[in-house]
C-alpha positions as CSV (number, residue, x, y, z in Angstrom):
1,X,-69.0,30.8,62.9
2,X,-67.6,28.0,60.8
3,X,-66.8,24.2,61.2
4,X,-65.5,21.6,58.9
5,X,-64.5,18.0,59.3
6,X,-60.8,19.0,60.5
7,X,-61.6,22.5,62.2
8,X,-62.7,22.7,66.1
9,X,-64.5,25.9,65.9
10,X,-68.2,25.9,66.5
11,X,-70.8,27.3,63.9
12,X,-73.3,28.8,64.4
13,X,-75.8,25.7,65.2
14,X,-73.7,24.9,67.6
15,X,-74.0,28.4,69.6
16,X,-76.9,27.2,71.3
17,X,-74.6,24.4,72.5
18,X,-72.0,26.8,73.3
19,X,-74.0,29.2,75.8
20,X,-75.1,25.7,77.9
21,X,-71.5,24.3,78.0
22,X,-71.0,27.7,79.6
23,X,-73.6,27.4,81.5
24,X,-72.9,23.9,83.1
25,X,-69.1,24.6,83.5
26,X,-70.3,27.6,85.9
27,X,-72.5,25.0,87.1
28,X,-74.2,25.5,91.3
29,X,-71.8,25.3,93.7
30,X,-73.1,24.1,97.5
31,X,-72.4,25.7,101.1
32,X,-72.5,29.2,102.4
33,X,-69.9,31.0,99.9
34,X,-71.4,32.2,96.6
35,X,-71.1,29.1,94.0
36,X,-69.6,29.3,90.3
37,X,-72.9,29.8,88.5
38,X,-73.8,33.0,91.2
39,X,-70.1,34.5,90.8
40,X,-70.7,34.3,86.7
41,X,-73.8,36.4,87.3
42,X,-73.1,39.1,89.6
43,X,-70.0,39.7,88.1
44,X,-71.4,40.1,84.5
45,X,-70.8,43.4,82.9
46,X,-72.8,44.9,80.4
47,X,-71.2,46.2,76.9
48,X,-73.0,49.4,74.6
49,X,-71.3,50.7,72.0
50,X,-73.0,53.4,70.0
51,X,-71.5,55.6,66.9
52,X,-72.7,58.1,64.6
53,X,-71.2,59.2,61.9
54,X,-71.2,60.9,58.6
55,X,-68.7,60.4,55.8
56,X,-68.9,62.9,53.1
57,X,-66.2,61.7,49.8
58,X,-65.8,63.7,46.6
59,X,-63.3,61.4,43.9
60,X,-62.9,62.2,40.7
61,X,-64.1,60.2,37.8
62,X,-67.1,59.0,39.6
63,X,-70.3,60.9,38.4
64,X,-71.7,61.6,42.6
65,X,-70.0,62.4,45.7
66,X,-70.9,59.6,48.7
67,X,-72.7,61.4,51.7
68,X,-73.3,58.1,54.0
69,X,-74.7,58.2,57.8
70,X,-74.0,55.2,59.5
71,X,-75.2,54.9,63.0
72,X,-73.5,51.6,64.7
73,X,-74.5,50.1,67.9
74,X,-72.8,47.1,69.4
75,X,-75.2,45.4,72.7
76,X,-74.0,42.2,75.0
77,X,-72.2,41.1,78.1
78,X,-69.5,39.4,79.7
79,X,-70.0,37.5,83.0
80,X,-68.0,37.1,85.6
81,X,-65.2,33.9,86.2
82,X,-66.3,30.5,86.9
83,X,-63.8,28.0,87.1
84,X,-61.7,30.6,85.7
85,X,-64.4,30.7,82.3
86,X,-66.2,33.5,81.2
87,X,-68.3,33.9,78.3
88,X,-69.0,37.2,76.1
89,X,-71.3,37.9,73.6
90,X,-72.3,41.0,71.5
91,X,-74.5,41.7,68.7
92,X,-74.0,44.6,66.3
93,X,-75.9,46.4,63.8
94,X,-74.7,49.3,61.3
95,X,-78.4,51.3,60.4
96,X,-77.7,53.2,57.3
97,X,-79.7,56.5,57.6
98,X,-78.4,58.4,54.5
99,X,-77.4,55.8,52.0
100,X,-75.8,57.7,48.8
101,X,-72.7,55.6,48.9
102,X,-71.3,52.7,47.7
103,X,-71.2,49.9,50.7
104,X,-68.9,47.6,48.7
105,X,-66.6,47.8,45.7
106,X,-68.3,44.7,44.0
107,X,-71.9,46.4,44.7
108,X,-72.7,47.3,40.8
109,X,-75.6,49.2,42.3
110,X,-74.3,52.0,43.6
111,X,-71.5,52.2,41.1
112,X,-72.2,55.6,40.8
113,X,-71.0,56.7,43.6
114,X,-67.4,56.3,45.8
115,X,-67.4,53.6,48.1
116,X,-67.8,53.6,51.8
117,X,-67.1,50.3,53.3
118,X,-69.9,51.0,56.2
119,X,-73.0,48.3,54.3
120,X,-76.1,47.7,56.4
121,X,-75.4,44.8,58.8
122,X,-76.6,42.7,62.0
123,X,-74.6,40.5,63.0
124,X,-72.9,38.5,66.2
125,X,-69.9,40.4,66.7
126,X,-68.3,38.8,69.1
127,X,-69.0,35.1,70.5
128,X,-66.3,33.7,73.2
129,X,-65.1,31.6,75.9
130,X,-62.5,32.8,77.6
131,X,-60.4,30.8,80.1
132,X,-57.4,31.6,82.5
133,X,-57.2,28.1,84.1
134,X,-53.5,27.4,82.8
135,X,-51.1,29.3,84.8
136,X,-49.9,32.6,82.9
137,X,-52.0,31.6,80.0
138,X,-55.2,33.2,78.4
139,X,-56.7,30.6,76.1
140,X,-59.9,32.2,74.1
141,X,-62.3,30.5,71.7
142,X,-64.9,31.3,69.4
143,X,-65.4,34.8,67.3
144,X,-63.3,37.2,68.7
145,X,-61.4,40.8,68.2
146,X,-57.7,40.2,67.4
147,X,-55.0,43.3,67.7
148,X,-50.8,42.4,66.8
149,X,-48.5,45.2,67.8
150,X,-49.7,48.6,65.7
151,X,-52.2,46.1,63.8
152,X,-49.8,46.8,60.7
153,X,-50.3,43.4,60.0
154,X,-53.1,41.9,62.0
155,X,-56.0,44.2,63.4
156,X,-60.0,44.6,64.0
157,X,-60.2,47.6,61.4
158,X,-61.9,49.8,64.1
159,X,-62.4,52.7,62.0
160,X,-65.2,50.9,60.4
161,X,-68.7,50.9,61.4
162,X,-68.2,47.3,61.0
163,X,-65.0,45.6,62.6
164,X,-63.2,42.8,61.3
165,X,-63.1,40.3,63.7
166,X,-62.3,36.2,63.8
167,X,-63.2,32.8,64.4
168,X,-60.6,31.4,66.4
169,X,-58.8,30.3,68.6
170,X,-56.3,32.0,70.6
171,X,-53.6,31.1,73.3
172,X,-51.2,34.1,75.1
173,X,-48.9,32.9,77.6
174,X,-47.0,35.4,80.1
175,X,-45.5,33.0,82.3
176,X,-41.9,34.8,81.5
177,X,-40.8,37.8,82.9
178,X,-41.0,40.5,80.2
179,X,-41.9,37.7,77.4
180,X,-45.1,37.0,76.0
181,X,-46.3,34.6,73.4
182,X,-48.8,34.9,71.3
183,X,-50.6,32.1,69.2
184,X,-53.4,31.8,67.5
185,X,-55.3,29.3,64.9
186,X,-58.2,30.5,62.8
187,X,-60.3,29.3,60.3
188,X,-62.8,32.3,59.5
189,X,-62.0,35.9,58.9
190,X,-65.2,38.3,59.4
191,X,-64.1,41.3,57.1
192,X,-65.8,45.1,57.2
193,X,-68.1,44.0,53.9
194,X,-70.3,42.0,56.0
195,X,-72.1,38.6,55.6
196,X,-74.1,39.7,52.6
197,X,-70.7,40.7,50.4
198,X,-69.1,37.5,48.3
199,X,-65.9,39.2,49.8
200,X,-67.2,39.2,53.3
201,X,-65.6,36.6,54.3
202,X,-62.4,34.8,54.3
203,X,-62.6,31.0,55.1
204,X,-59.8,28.7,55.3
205,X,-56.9,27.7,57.6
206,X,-54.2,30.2,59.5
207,X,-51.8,30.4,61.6
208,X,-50.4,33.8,63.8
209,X,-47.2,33.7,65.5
210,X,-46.3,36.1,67.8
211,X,-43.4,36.5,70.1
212,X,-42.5,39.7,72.4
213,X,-39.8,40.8,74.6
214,X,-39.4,43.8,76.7
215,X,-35.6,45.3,77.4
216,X,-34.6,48.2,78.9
217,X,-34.6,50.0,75.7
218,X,-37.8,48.6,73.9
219,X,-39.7,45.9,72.6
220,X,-38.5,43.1,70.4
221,X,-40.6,41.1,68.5
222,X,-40.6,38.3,66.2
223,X,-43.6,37.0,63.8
224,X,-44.8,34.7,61.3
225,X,-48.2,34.9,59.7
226,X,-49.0,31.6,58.0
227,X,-52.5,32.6,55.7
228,X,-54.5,30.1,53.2
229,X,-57.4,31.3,52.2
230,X,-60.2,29.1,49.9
231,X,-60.7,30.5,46.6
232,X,-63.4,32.7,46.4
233,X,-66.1,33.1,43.4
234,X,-65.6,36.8,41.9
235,X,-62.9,37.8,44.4
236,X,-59.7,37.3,42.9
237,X,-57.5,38.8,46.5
238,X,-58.8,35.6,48.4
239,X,-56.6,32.8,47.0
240,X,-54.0,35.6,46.1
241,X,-53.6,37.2,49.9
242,X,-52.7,33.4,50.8
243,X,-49.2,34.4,52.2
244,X,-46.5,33.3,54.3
245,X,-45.2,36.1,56.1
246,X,-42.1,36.5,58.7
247,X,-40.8,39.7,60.2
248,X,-39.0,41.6,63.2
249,X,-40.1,44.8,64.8
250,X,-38.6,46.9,67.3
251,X,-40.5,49.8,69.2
252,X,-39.3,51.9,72.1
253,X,-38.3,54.9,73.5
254,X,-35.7,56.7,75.1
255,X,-35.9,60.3,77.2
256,X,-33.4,63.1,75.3
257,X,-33.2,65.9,78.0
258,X,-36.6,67.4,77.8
259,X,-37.9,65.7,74.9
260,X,-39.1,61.9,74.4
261,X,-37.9,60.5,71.7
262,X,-39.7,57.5,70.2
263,X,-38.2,55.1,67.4
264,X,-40.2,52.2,65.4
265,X,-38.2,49.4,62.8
266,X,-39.8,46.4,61.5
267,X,-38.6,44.3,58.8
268,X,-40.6,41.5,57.2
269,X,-40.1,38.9,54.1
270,X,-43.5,37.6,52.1
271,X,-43.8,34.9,49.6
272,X,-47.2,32.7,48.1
273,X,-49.0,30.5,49.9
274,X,-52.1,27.9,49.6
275,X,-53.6,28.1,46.4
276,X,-52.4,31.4,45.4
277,X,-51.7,31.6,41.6
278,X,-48.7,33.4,41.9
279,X,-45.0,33.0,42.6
280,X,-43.1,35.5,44.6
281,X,-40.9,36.8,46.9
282,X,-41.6,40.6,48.3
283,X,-40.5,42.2,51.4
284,X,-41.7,45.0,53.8
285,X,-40.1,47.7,55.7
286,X,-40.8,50.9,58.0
287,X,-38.7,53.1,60.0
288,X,-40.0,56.2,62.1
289,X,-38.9,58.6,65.1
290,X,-41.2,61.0,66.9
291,X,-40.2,63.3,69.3
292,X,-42.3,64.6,71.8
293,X,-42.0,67.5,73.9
294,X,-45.1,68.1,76.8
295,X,-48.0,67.6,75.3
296,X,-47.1,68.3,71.6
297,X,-45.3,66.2,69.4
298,X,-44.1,65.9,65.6
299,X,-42.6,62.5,63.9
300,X,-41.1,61.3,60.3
301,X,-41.1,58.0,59.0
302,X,-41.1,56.3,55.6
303,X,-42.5,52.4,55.1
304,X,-41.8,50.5,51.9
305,X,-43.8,47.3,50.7
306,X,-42.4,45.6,47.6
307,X,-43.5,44.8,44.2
308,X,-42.4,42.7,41.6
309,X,-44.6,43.9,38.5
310,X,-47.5,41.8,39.4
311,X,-48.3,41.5,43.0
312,X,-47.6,44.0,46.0
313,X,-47.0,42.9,49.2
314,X,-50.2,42.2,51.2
315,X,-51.0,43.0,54.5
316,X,-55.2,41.3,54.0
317,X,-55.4,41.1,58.4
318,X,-54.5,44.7,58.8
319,X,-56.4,47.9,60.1
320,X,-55.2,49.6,56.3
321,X,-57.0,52.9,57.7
322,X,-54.1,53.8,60.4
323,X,-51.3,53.5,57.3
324,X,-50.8,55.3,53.8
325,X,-52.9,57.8,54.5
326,X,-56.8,58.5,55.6
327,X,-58.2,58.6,51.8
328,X,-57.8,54.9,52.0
329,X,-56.2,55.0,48.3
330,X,-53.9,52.3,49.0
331,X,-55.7,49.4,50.8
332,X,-54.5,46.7,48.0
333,X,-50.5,47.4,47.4
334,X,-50.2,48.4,44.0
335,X,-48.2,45.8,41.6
336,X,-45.1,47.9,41.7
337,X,-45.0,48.3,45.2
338,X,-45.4,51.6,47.3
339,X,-43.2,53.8,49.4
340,X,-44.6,56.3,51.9
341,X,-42.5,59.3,52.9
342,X,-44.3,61.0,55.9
343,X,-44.1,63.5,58.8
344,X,-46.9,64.1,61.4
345,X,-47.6,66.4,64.0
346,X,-49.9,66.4,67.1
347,X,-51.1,68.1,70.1
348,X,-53.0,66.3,73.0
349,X,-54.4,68.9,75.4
350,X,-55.8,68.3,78.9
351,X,-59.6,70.6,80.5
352,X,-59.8,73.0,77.4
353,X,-63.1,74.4,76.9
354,X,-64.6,72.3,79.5
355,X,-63.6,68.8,77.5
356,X,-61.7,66.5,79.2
357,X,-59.3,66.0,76.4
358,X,-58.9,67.7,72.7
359,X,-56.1,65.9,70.2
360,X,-55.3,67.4,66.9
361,X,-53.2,66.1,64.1
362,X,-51.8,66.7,60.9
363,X,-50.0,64.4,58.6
364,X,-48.1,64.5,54.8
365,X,-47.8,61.7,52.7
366,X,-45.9,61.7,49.7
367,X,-46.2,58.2,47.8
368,X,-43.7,56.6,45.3
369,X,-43.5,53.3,43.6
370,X,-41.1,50.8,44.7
371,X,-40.3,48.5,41.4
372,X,-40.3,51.4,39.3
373,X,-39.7,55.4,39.1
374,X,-43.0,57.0,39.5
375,X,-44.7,59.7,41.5
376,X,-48.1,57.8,43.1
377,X,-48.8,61.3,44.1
378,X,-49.5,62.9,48.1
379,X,-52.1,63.4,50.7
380,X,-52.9,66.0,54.0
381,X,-54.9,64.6,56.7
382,X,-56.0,66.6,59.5
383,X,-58.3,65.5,62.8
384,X,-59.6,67.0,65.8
385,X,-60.9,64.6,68.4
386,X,-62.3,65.7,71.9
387,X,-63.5,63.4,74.7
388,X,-65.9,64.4,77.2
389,X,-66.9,61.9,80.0
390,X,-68.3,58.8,78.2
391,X,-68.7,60.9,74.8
392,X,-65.9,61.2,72.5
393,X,-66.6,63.4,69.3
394,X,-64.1,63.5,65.6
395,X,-63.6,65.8,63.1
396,X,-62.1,64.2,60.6
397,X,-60.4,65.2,56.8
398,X,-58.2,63.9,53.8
399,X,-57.1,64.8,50.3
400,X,-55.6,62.9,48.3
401,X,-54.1,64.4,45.1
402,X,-52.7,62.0,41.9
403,X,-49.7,61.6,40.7
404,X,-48.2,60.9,37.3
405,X,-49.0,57.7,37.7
406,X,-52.8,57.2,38.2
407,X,-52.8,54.3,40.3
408,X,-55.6,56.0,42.6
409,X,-58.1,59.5,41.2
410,X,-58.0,62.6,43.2
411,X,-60.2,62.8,46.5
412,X,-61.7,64.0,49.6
413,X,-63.0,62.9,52.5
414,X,-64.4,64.3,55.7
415,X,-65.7,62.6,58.4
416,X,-68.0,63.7,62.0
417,X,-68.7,61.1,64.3
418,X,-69.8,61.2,67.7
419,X,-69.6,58.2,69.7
420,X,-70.7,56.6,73.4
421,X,-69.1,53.7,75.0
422,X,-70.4,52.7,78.4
């Protein structure tokens, strides 16, 4: 982790430092009843994260198709409370065992191949102090996983072998009945590329805002997502995804007889930041309903994110994987904007075949641009994810087929993973 002159996060020569401040705050207590330091240890639980996977991409205009098997495997602990502290840490390393891919669009090396963002990696994943000692309030510092609402527009990119995660610090109050409040101050952004990719990392100073309420009818909630990011040698998107951003969503729903019906709005405005080059003023919107009837379930929706010619509107925190499609053709919005028009259907099914659960889903996407009248073109994904015990097993697959406008090249994906968590 990072520190300057003006930021209280610790680096990482001040990690040492970090695990004996955590030490000495759980210092040895005296008498009969277990002390600080003993409660910290016996209640420490261990964390193992394994995945496997194999992502197989065909895209047109590149000379090879990317076969890459990634294994990941995350390893640490959390203890127990001690005057109401605990500390976690976990390491993580992504083992390339079939490398044919390209790990990072600026890698020239592998430029003949499609890219999957899965580069070899070890690294601290996760670093934190986390402290309840404030009544209704959870205050947590150091490198840490960060999840807003659907993660539309702040999120740990799980999908990756390698999660984004941040150096921060973080304060969520619940004091209020049905309201929670959500801030948070970070000064390092730890993106999927890893340490070894000029656009690994985002340094520089931001703010997320995030206020919830829960009615009867759903949940209201209002946000602002202050991001300045330092320029960045050979990656134009770091000064220019320095945005202010302030929005609304509403998420609930309702029972309709038989049928549950569930309904999604969210509304945000976006305009330049920092030391981003550009001037603008974009704005996003989504809209969905999904009805749901026992265990199956089929929904429509259609998001918008503006452009003005120049600059789409930019959503740099988000997990870009669960939106516009699996292909991942549209993780930078194009110039003039995109609008996705989709419908998705599902089953989640309970002891078939001797699994515990077994989900399937299929999706349509047709994409349009927003500033302009052009087709982007449209995408099918399918999945079929089964969980059995502490095993949970994907079959994942996209196509993605061009428009008339050539924003993005035809292509397909197909993923099997297998993954432990105990």
């Amino acid at each position: 982790m990072q520190m300057s002159a003006t930021n209280p996060l610790p680096s990482r020569k001040f990690l040492p430092g970090l695990i004996v401040l955590s030490l000495v705050s759980i210092g040895h207590a005296h008498g009969g009843e277990p002390g600080p330091f003993e409660s910290a240890i016996s209640g420490t639980k261990w964390i193992l994260d394994t995945r496997l996977r194999s992502e197989d991409v065909e895209q047109a205009g590149i000379a090879n198709d990317a076969t890459a098997t990634t294994l990941r495997a995350r390893l640490g602990l959390e203890t127990g409370k001690a005057w109401n502290t605990s500390l976690l840490i976990e390491g993580e390393a992504v083992v390339p065992l079939e490398d044919n891919y390209r790990p990072d669009p600026l890698d020239s090396y592998h430029s003949a191949y499609p890219v999957v963002a899965d580069p070899e990696s070890y690294a601290i994943n996760r670093f934190q102090l986390v402290n309840t000692s404030l009544p209704g309030t959870t205050l947590t510092l150091g490198r840490q996983r960060i999840t807003l609402d659907d993660q539309r527009f702040v999120g740990n990119v799980g999908w990756r072998q390698n999660e984004q995660t941040f150096d921060a610090l973080r304060a969520v109050n619940k004091s209020f009945k049905n309201l929670v409040l959500d801030a948070t101050y970070l000064n390092r952004v730890n993106r999927v590329f890893g340490e070894d990719s000029p656009q690994g990392t985002y340094k520089g100073d931001a703010v997320l805002l995030n206020a919830s309420y829960q009615t009867k009818i759903g949940k209201l909630t209002g946000f602002g997502y202050l991001l300045e990011f330092d320029p960045v040698t050979g990656v134009a998107a770091a000064a220019g995804d320095s945005t202010s951003t302030y929005g609304l969503r509403f998420a609930g729903e309702a029972p309709a007889g038989k049928v549950k019906i569930a309904y999604l709005a969210s509304w945000a405005t976006q305009s330049a930041a920092g030391d981003n080059p550009l001037s603008f003023d974009l704005d996003y919107a989504t809209a969905e309903l999904t009805a749901t009837y026992r265990q199956f379930g089929l929904g429509a929706g259609m998001e918008i994110l503006d452009g003005n010619g120049t600059k789409g509107f930019a959503t740099p925190l988000a997990t870009l994987h669960k939106f516009q499609g699996w292909a991942d053709k549209f993780l930078t919005t194009p110039a003039n904007g995109i609008e996705d028009a989709y419908v998705n259907a599902s089953a989640s099914l309970k002891a078939v075949a001797g699994l515990d659960t077994l989900g399937l889903v299929v999706s349509y996407h047709d994409y349009r641009a927003e500033h302009i009248s052009a087709d982007y073109g449209s995408e099918w994904n399918a999945s079929i994810a089964a969980r059995f015990k502490k095993l949970a097993f994907m079959l994942k697959y996209a196509d993605y087929n061009e428009g008339v406008l050539a924003t993005a090249r035809d292509t397909e994906k197909m993923w099997m993973q297998v993954e432990f968590i105990w």
